[in-house]
N, C-alpha and C positions, 0 to 999 in steps of 0.2 A: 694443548689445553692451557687457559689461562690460568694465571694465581688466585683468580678469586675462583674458579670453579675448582681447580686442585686443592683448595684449603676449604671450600665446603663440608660444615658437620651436618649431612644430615643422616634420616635416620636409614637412608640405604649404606652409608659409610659406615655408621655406627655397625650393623650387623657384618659389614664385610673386612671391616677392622677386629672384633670379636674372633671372626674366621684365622685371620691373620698372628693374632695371638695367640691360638692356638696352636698351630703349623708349624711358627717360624721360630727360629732363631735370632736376637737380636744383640746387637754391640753394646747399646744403652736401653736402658727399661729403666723410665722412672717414676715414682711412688709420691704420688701429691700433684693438684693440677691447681694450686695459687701461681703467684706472681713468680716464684723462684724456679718451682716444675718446671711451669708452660716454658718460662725463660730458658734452664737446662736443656727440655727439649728442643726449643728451637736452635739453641748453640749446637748442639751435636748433631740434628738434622743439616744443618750448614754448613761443618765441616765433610759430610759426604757419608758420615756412620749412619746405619740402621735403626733405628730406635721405634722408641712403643713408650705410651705415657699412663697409665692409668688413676683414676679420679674415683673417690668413692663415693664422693656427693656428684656437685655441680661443677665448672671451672669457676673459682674466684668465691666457693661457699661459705671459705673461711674468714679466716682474717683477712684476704686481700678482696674483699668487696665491703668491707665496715672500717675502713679507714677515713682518716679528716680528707679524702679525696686532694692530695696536694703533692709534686714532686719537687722536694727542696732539700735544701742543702742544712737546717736544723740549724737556726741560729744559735739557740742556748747551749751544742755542744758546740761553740765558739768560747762559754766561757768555763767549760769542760776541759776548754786547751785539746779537743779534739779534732786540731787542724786537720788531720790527714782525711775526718770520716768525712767533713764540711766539703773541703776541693774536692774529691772521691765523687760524693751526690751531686755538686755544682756540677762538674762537667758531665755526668748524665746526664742532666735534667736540659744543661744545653744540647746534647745530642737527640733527645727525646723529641724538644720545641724545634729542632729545625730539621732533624734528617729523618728518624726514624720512624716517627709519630709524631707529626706538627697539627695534624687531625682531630687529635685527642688531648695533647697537651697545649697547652695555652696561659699566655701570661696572667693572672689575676694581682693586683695592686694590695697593699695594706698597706695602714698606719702604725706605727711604734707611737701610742700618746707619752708625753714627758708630763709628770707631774710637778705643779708647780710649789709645791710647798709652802710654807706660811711667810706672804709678805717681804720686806725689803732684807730681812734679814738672812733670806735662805736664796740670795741674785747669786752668790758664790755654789749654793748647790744645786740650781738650774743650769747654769753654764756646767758645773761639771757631769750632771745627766744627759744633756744633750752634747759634751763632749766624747760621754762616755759609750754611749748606747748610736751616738754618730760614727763614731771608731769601728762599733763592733758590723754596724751594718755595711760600712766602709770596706773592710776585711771582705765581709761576703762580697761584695760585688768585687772585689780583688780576686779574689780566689775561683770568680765566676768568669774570670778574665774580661777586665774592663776594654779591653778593644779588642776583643777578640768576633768574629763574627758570627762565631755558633753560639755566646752566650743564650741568645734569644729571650733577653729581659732589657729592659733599660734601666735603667741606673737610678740609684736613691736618689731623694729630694729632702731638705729640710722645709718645714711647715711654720708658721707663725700660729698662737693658739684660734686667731681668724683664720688663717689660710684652713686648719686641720678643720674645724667648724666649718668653712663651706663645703669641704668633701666631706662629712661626715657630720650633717647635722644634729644626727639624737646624741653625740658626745655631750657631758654635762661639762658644762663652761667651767663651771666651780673647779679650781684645783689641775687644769689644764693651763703647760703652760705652751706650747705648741706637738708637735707630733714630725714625724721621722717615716716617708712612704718609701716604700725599697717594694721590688716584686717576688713573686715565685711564680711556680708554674701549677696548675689547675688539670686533675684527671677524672675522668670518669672510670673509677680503680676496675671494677670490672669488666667495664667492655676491651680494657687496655688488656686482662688476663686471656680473654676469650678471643681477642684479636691475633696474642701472642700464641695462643694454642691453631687456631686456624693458620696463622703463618708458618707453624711447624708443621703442619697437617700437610700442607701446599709443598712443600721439600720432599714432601713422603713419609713424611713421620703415623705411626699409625695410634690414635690417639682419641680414648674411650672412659666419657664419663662414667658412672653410678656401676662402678667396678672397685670392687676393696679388695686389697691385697691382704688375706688374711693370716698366710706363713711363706717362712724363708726356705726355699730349696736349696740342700746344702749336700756338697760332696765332700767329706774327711772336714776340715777346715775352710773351707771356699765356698761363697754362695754363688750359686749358679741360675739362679731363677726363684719366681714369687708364686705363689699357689693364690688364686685370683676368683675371686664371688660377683656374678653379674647379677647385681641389685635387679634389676631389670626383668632376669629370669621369672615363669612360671613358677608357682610355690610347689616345693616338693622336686622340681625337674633337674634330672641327671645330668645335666650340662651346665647346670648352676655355676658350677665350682671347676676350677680346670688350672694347669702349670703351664707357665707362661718363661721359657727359657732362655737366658742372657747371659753375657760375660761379663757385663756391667751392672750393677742394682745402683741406682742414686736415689737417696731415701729424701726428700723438701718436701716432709712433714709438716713445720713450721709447731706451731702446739703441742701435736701430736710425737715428736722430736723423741721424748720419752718412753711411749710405747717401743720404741725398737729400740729402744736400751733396755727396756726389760725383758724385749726377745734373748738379748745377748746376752745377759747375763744369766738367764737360763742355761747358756752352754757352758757358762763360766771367764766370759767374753766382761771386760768392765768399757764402755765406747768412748772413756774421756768425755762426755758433754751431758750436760744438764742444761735443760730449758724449760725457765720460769716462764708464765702467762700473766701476763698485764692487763685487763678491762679497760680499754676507753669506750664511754658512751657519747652520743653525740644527739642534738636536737637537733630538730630541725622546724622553723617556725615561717611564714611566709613575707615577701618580702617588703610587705608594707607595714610591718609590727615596728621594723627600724627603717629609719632613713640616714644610707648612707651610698657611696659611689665606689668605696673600697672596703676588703675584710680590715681586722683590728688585729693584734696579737698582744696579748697580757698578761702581765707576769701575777704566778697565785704564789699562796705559800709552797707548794710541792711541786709545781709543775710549768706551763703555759696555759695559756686560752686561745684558744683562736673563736674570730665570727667572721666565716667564710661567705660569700657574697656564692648564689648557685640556682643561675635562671632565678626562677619566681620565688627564691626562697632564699633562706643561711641557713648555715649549720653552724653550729656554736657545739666544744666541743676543745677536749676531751678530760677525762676524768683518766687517772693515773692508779690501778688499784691490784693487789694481787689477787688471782683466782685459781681457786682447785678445787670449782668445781665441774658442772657439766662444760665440754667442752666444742659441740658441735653447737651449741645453743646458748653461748653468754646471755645474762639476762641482766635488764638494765634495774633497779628498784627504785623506789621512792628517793631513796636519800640521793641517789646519784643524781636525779631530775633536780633535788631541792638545789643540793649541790652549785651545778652550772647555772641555775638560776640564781643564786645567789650571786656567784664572780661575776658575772655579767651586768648584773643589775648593778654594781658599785660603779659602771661608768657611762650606764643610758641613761638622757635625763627622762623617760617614759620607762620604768620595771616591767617586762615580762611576768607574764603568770603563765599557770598550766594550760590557760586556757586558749592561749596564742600557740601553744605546740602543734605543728600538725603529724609529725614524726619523729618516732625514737629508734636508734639500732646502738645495740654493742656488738663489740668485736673484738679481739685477744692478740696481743702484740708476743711474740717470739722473742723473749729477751735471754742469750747468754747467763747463765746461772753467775753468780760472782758472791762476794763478801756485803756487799751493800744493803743496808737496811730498808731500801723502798725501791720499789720497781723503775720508778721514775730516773733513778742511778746506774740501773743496770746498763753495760753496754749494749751499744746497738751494733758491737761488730759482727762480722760473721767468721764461720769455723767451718772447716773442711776437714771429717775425717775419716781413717778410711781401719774401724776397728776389725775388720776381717776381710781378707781376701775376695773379692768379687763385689763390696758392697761398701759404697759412700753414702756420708750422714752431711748435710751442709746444711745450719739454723742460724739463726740471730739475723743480725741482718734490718735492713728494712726496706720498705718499697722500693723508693727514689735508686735505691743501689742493688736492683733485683741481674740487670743484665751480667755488674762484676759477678755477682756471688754464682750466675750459671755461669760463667766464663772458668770462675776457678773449680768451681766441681767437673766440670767436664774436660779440664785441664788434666787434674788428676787421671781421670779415666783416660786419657788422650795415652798417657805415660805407662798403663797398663796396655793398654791396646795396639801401639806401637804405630808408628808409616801415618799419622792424622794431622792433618795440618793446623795451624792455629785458627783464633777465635777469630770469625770475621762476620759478630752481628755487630760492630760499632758502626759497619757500611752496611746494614743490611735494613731496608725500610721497612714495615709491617706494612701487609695486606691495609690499604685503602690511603698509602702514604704516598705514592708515585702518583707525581703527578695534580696533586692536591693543590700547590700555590694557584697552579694556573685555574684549574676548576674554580678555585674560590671565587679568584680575581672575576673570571665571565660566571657568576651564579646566575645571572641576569637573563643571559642567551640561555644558560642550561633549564631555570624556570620553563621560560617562554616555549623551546624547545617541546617540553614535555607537558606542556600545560597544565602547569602546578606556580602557586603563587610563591614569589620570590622567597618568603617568610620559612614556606617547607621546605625549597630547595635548602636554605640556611641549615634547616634544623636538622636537615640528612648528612650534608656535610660535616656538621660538628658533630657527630655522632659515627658516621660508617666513612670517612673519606671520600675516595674514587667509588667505594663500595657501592656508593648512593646509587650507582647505572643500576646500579643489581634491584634494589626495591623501586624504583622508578620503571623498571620492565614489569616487575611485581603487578604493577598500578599500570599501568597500559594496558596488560594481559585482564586485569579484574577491576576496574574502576571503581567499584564498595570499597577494594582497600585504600582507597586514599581518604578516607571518612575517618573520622577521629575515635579512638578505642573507646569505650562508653565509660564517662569518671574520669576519664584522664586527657582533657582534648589537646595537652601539648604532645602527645603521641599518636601514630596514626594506625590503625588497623595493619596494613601491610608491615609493622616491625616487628609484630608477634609472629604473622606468617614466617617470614626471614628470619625470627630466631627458632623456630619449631625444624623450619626449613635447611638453614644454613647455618649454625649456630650452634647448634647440639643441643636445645632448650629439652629437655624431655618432659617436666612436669610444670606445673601452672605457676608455683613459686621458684621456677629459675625464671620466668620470662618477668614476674611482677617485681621482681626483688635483685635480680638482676642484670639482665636484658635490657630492662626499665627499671627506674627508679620509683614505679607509683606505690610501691606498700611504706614509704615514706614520705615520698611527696604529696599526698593526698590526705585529708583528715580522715577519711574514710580505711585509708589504709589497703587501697586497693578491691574493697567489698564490693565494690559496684561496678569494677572491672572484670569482676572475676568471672561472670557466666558470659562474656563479650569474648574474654582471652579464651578462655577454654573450649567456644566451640569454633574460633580461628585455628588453635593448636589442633584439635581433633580431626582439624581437616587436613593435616598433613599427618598425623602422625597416627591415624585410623582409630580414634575412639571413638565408641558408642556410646550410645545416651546415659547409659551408665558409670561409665569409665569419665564421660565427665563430670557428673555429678557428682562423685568419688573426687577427684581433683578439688573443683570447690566445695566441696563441704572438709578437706584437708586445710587446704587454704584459709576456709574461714575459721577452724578450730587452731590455726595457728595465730593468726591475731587476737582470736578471742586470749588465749593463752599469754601473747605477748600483753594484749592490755592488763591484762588482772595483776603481771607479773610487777609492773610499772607501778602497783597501788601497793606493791610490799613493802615493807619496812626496811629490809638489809637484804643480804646475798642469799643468805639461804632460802628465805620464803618465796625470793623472788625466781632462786632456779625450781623451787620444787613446783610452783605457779608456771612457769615456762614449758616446764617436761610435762605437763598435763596434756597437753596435745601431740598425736601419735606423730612419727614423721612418715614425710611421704614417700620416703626409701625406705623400704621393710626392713633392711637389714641392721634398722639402725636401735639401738638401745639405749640405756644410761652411760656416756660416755665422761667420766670421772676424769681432775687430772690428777698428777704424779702422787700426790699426796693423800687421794682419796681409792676407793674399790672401781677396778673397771669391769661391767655385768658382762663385756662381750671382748673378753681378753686373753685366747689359748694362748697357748707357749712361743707359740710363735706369728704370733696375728700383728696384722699389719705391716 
């Protein structure tokens, strides 16, 4: 059997996975299916253990699909003097661009503008701005290893304030006095979580979204296994809820990091970690409102800016804030929007208004609890700990360094579970990565090949890898799918099948919102996708005429919801505007964080 058929999520896996959780016994069983889970999973599926992953939303529902979509190495903890976290992400992010995932990660360019200051009196403090912010960008491509050949970025440039103006014409002249382009690397954060989750699946990993683990199975002191709700279930059905038995528990929560601290302390257990939540919001406006060839990155009073370059559009982005409140569902408000509209507009010579948005997402950053007054401070390291016998807690952290932090959690476990050998995803490619240079290279032949126009071949490859053979059979087998999904014609009919199919998509906003990007890339917000996707989906995953009309009309009371939330004033008007619309997992409630009431929180849930 090949990798892409053993790491298929579909919905005959799903059920036979389910089966498997209930029967077996496994080595590792972990709780969270973002970037750190999938990643835990896949490391422990690697070294030859048993493992079981469960997800209670979608893969990547969290925080690891509402990110600035970027893997870097964070300049600004450069001036944090957080050398160790900078090289740590650097050499990921080379590993990602050439070995692992060169498919999904890609160089995208920015500018560092220097400002010029007032006239001939301030020559001494333009040279030492551009000595300064030269240096620091210097360092990162150091620590990215400047000849080394996995960096997979090329190397900073200085700009003259003409040179930074021809790449990035809506710069306002005024007050510029050249710019500084250094690169990162560019991800589609979701598809990267669900690629990670199918390539753990392909090892044998058994690995089952809209399943919440609601309590900890415990013998004397030691937890032994998770007591596990299949959202999915018939209402009412005695198979709902079932114990799911392990040697291992590895909890990559991420937000939710808290809830099992306050299972533990129910026993009288304290887990050593606290983890605060951060809100970044992000726009997204289309790509003719600015003209430029690279993103920007700007320094605010509390934070950064970025305005990421992304196909037909940017995302400008992120706001720095704390939150306690709903947690499944951050909501972005008015002032947030005013906000980045603001920063931004201090250096296009064309402002931005509301009316150039075409989509808005927040999403809640996992920050290490600490002493510091703003989130924005808090560290981004991560923490492995292991407050009870059979059962790891690993938070903080961030994207770009998602593969160390499974590396040392299941390190840990390795050390419990005894005879496992070390971590060996640093060699290990993801599903649609083998093989990828060369496909790129002949896209031409593989077009022509399959009689699809060079433009689609492109736009499969940058999206599914090698994968692409797989929806290109799709589209041989059914020719309709290669027709463009209705409202969103940079996608094709056959991706929805493929994520319904092989994916694990189960309802109509994982395939809009994550699968694809159109409830943000579209001003519509996906409305006019929505009865196209849903009776593609229904076709594999057997709903009737009603079961999809339930879908979109879920779907459309989630935008309406996110719109209104968007016209709030602050945080609160704009979660209780948010949570007006039901979710389409029944089992979900008012999900509060640490600081607030949780409505759906036994003793031992989650």
């Amino acid at each position: 059997m090949s990798r892409s058929v053993a790491g298929q999520l579909s919905p005959e896996r799903r059920a036979d996975d389910l089966r498997r959780l209930r029967a077996e016994r496994f080595d590792v069983l972990v709780i969270g299916g973002g970037v750190t889970g999938a990643g835990a999973a896949l490391d422990a599926a690697s070294r030859g253990l048993k493992v079981a992953l469960v997800e209670a939303r979608d893969y990547a529902a969290g925080t690891s699909s509402r990110s600035s979509k970027l893997i870097h190495g964070g300049l600004r903890y450069l001036e944090q003097l957080e050398f160790h976290l900078v090289h740590e992400a650097l050499t990921e992010r080379g590993l990602l661009a050439t070995r692992l995932a060169p498919h999904l990660v890609r160089p995208v360019p920015f500018l560092v503008p220097l400002p010029a200051g007032r006239g001939v009196r301030d020559v001494p403090g333009r040279l030492f701005r551009r000595s300064y912010y030269g240096a620091g960008v210097a360092t990162y491509d150091a620590f990215a290893g400047v000849f080394g050949g996995g960096r997979g970025m090329p190397l900073h440039r200085h700009l003259t304030r003409e040179g930074a103006r021809r790449v990035f014409p809506s710069l306002k002249a005024e007050g510029l006095a050249g710019a500084i382009r250094y690169y990162d690397g560019q991800v589609d954060d979701a598809r990267l979580v669900v690629t990670l989750a199918r390539t753990a699946a392909s090892l044998g990993a058994t690995v089952v979204s809209s399943a919440r683990a609601v309590g900890l199975i415990r013998q004397a002191r030691e937890v032994t296994g998770v007591r596990v709700r299949d959202l999915e279930a018939p209402a009412g059905s005695p198979d709902a809820e079932f114990e799911v038995q392990a040697r291992t528990v590895i909890a990559a929560t991420g937000v939710w990091s808290d809830d099992m601290s306050r299972m533990l302390n129910d026993v009288g257990l304290r887990p050593g970690i606290r983890v605060r939540a951060s809100k970044g919001v992000h726009l997204v406006v289309p790509r003719s409102a600015i003209t430029g060839e690279t993103g920007l990155i700007l320094r605010t009073a509390s934070s950064v800016l970025f305005v990421i370059p992304w196909g037909g559009h940017w995302i400008i982005g992120t706001t720095d804030t704390d939150w306690r409140l709903d947690r499944s569902h951050p909501a972005a408000s008015a002032r947030d929007i005013d906000y980045l509209l603001q920063q931004v507009n201090t250096v296009l010579d064309r402002p931005l208004t509301r009316d150039d948005i075409e989509g808005v997402y927040a999403g809640l950053r996992p920050l290490l609890a600490g002493e510091a007054d703003s989130t924005s401070k808090l560290s981004r390291e991560h923490a492995v700990f292991e407050p009870m016998l059979g059962l790891l807690l690993v938070a903080g952290g961030k994207y770009t360094t998602y593969r160390v932090m499974a590396s040392d959690v299941v390190d840990r476990a390795a050390r419990r579970l005894g005879g496992v050998r070390p971590s060996r995803t640093a060699d290990l490619p993801l599903l649609g990565a083998d093989g990828y240079a060369a496909m790129w290279r002949d896209r031409a032949d593989l077009a022509r090949r399959h009689g699809v126009p060079v433009g689609v071949a492109e736009h499969l490859l940058e999206r599914y890898g090698t994968l692409t053979l797989d929806l290109l059979a799709l589209i041989e087998a059914d020719p309709l799918l290669a027709s463009p999904l209705a409202g969103a014609p940079e996608y094709l009919a056959a991706e929805v099948t493929y994520a319904a199919r092989a994916e694990g998509a189960l309802h109509l906003e994982d395939v809009l919102t994550r699968r694809t990007r159109i409830s943000f890339e579209t001003s519509h917000r996906g409305l006019e996708s929505a009865e196209h996707a849903a009776e593609l989906m229904g076709a594999v995953l057997g709903w009737d005429a009603a079961a999809r009309a339930r879908e979109v009309e879920n779907y459309r009371a989630r935008v309406a919801a996110e719109r209104q939330s968007q016209q709030m004033p602050d945080d609160v008007a704009a979660d209780a505007a948010r949570l007006g619309a039901p979710d389409v997992r029944g089992g979900f409630v008012r999900d509060r964080g640490s600081d607030g009431d949780a409505a759906e929180l036994p003793s031992s849930s989650r």
